[in-house]
Structure formats: structure tokens, C-alpha cells
N, C-alpha and C positions, 0 to 999 in steps of 0.2 A: 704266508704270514711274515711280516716286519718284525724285525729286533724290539720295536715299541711295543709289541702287541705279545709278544713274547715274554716280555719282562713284565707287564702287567698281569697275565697267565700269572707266571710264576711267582711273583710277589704274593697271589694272593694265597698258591699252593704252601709256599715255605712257611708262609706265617700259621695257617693250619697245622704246616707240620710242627712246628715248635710248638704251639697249641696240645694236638696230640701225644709228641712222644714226652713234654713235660721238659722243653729246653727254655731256659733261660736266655732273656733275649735279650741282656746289658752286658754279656760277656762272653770270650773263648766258646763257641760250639763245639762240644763233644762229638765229631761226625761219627768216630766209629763206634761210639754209646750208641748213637743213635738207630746205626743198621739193626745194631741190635733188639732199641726197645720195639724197633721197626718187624721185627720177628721175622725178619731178614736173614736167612744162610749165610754166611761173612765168610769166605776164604781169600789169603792172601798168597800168592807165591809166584818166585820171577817166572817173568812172561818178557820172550826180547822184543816184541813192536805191539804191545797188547799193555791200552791205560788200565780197563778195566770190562769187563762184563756183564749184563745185566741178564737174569733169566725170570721170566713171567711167570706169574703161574700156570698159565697156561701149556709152559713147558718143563713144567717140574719145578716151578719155583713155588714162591721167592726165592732166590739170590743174588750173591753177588762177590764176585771174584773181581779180585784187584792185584795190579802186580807190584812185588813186596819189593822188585830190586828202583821204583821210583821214590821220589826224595819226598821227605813229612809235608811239606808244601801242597806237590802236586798229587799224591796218595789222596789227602785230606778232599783236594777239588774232584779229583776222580770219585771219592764214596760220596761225595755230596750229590756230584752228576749222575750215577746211579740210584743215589737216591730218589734222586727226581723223578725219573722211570721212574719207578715203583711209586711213587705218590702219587704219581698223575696216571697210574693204568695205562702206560704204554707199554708196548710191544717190548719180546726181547732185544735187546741192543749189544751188539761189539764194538767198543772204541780201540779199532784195529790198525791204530796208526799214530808215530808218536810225535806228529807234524799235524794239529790239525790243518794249518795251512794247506799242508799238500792232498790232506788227506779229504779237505773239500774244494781245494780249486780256488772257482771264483766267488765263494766265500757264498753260496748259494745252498745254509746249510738245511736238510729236510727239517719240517716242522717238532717234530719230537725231539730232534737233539736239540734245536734255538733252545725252547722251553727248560730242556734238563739244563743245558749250560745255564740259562739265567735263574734256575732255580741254585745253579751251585753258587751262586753269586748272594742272592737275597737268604742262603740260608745259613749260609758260613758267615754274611756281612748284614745284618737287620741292625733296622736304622738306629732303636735304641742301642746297642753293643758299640755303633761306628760315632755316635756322638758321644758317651759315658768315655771311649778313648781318646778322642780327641779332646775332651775337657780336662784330659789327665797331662796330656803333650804340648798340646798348648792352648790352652784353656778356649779350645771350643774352634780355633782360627785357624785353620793351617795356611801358612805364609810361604812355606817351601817345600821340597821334596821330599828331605829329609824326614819331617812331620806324618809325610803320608806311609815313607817306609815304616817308621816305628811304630804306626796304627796297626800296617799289615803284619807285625813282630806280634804283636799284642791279640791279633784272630787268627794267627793261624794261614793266611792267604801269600797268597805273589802278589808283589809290590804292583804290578797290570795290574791284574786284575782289581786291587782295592782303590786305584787312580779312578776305573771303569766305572766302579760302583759308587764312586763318590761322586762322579758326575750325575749318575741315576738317582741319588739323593738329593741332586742337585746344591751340594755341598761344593762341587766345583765347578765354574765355568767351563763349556767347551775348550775355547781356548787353548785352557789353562792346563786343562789336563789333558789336551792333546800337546802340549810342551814336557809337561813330568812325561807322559807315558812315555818321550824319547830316551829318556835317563833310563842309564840301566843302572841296576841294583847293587853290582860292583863298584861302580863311584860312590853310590850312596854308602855304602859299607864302608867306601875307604875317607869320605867325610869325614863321616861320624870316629873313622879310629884314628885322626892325624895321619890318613895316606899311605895306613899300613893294608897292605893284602893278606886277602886270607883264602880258605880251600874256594871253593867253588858254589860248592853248599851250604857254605857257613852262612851263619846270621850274626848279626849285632844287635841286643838287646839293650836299650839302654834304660838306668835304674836311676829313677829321681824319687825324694821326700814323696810326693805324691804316689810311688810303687809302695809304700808303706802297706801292710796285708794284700796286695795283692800275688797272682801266680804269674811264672814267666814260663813258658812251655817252650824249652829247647832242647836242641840233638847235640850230638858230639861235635865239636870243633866252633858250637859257638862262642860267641865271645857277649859277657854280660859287663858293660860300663857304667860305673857310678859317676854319676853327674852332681857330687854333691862337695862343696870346699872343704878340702882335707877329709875328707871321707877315713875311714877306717875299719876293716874287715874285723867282728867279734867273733865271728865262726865262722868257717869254713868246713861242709864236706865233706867228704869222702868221694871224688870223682871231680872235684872242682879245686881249678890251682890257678893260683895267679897266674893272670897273664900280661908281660910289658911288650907291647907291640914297639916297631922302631918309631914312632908319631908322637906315642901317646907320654905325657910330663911323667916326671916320676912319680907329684902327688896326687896323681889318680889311680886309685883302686880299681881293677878289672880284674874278670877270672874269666878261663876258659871252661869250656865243660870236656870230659875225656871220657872213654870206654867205662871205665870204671863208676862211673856215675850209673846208679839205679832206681829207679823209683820216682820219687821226689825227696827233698828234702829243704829245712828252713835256712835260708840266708840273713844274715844279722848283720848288722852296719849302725854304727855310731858316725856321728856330724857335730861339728857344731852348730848351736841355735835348733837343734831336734830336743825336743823334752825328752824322748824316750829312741834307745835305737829303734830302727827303723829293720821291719821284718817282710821277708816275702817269701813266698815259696817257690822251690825251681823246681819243676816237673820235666823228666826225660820224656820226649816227644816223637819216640822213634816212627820211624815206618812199619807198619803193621807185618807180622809173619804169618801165617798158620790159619790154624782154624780160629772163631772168634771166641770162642768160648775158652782161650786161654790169651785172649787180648789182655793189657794192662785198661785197667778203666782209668 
């Protein structure tokens, strides 16, 4: 089986499955809702060369075990990959290696993982969710890289990965997006903050007039920038404090997110030329621990 023939499998899988588990398909996928409404076993906990695991029914499942010490990013693609299994009545699976590259060689990967990988693709990334964000970034066009990473900020994904699937949508040229996919996500971070660095982990969220009601689902140490002239913070928080990177003017408003952040909580921002401040909700996006039934929904 071909990567084509793959992704067309799975395309039609993921769309059944948001179908069934009752996911909304203009925004953020909930994966780890989903294991669950998936009536999926869900345990998390560190594993040193172990993405995640799938077990069949036929081996005592459903479930699925994912390792808790990987980043909200790659966690998220890992439950979705296993999700896949389980959608599609495949075999139990171990993703026993934390290099796919190494861990298939010459990229000659058996037919059940293609499928699960492009299922993590078309179910984290469906097309209404990936247009509804881009009309918000830049109204429907992306012209640069920049664009693509803030799409991937806004599902949930790695900045690859959503290059990948935008060419699958065909939202982007081959070309083109074998040029972004060289860029790594480090420049792109340090773009967007005037050149400042930051953990390794971190993300840049960036907050325009058009973030108005909507959620930004971040972890600790990101950084959320307002893109708006004179911006001005009405509330702040509890776990969220300004943040002045060395880049970034003084009259821009940023915050980072810190330990102390729980839950979610509403961000409030006043602009000029906004009728009303401007409201969104920050959601803490950690990596999953434990068993599922004490997950944060």
C-alpha cells in the first residue's frame, strides 16, 4: 500500500470517527475525549523508547497506553495514532521507538501503521477545522511559514506534520511545502517573538481581534502574543504573567503561561478601534498522566 492509498483509507476512517464519537470538525480536536468516548482503556505513564500502545480486543482490550513523559504535541499524535488502530480493527500495535525514522529504515512502513499515521493526520487536522483557521490567520491564504505554524498552535499538531496535511488538502503546493517543511519551528518561534528564544517546548501563540471567544490550548512556558496596536491586558490570571522577551517593543502585550496555571481560564484585552474587549479562553494543555478517568476534559 502507497502513502495515497493510505490517506484516502484514513480520510474516510477519521471522518466516521468524528461522526461517531460526536467531534466537532471546525476546531481543536479533543483526542483524549475521544479515547474515551471511544470506550477506550486510556493510561498514561513514562515509558523511556515507548510512543504508545495499542491493545485489541482481542487481547484484552480496547486500550491504550501512551507515554506521559512526551510533549502535548507529540502525546496528542500518538492517542490519535492509536486511535486509528482501534477505528480501523487493527491488530495490537507497539510504537516501540522514539525515531520513527530509525525505527522503519527505508521508510517502508507495514500497512496498518501508513493507515494509523494518516489517520492521525486527517483526525487531529479535517479540512473544515484547517480552513475555519486559516481564515482567522490570514484570511483563508497562507503566504508564509509563519501562517502554517500558528494554524498548528490553534490544533493542537507539529508544525510537519500540519505543512503535510496541508499539502493533502492541497491547500499547499508540493513545492512549497517541501520548502516550509525545512524550517524548523525554532525560527518560527523566534520570528514571531523579535528573535527571542525560548525552552524547547515552548510555543508561541499569537492573539489577534479575530481570537475574540475563541480557546488557546497551551502548556507551561508558552508564550501568548497580542498583535493588536496598544493592546492592553484587563485581566490577568492566576498562572499567567507578563512576559517582555529581549525582541519584543515594549508596547506589546505578552504573557507567559507558568506552573501555576490550572484549568482554564478567561483572558481579557482592550485595543483601540475594538467595540468591546476582546475575550478568549486559555486552556492548560498538559500531557496526559494516569488513568483516563481522572484526565482534565
Amino acid at each position: 500500500m502507497n502513502w495515497a492509498v493510505a490517506h484516502r483509507i484514513a480520510g474516510i476512517a477519521a471522518a466516521q470517527a468524528h461522526r461517531d464519537l460526536g467531534i466537532d470538525r471546525t476546531r481543536y480536536v479533543p483526542v483524549h475525549q475521544a479515547l474515551k468516548r471511544a470506550d477506550l482503556v486510556g493510561m498514561a505513564q513514562p515509558m523511556p523508547r515507548l510512543f504508545g500502545v495499542y491493545l485489541s480486543p482481542a487481547d484484552k482490550g480496547p486500550a491504550v497506553l501512551l507515554n506521559a513523559n512526551l510533549n502535548i504535541v507529540t502525546q496528542r499524535h500518538t492517542a490519535a495514532h492509536e486511535l486509528g488502530h482501534h477505528q480501523m480493527r487493527h491488530r495490537s500495535a507497539a510504537d516501540d521507538d522514539l525515531s520513527p525514522a530509525l525505527r522503519w529504515g527505508n521508510g517502508s512502513w507495514p500497512d496498518e501503521e501508513k493507515t494509523a499515521e494518516a489517520f492521525a493526520a486527517w483526525f487531529l487536522m479535517p479540512r473544515p477545522a484547517v480552513l475555519a483557521g486559516l481564515d482567522r490567520i490570514c484570511q483563508g491564504q497562507p503566504t508564509s511559514p509563519e501562517h502554517v505554524y500558528q494554524l498548528a498552535r490553534e490544533l493542537g499538531t507539529s508544525y510537519t506534520g500540519t505543512v503535510r496535511q496541508m499539502q493533502n488538502l492541497r491547500l499547499l503546493g508540493a513545492d512549497r511545502a517541501r520548502q516550509w517543511a525545512k524550517i524548523s519551528p525554532a525560527a518560527l518561534r523566534s520570528s514571531l517573538t523579535g528573535g527571542t528564544s525560548l525552552p524547547a517546548d515552548a510555543h508561541v501563540h499569537v492573539v489577534t481581534a479575530v481570537s475574540h471567544l475563541q480557546q488557546v490550548h497551551a502548556d507551561v512556558s508558552d508564550v501568548l502574543i497580542v498583535q493588536e496596536n496598544k493592546a492592553s491586558l484587563i485581566s490577568l490570571p492566576k498562572g499567567l504573567v507578563r512576559w517582555t522577551g529581549a525582541g519584543q517593543a515594549a508596547e506589546i502585550e505578552a504573557v507567559v503561561m507558568t506552573d501555576e496555571f490550572c484549568g482554564s481560564a478567561v483572558l481579557e484585552v482592550s485595543a483601540p478601534g475594538l467595540d468591546e474587549p476582546m475575550q478568549l479562553t486559555v486552556v492548560r494543555d498538559s500531557p496526559r498522566a494516569g488513568v483516563h478517568d481522572v484526565w482534565p476534559d
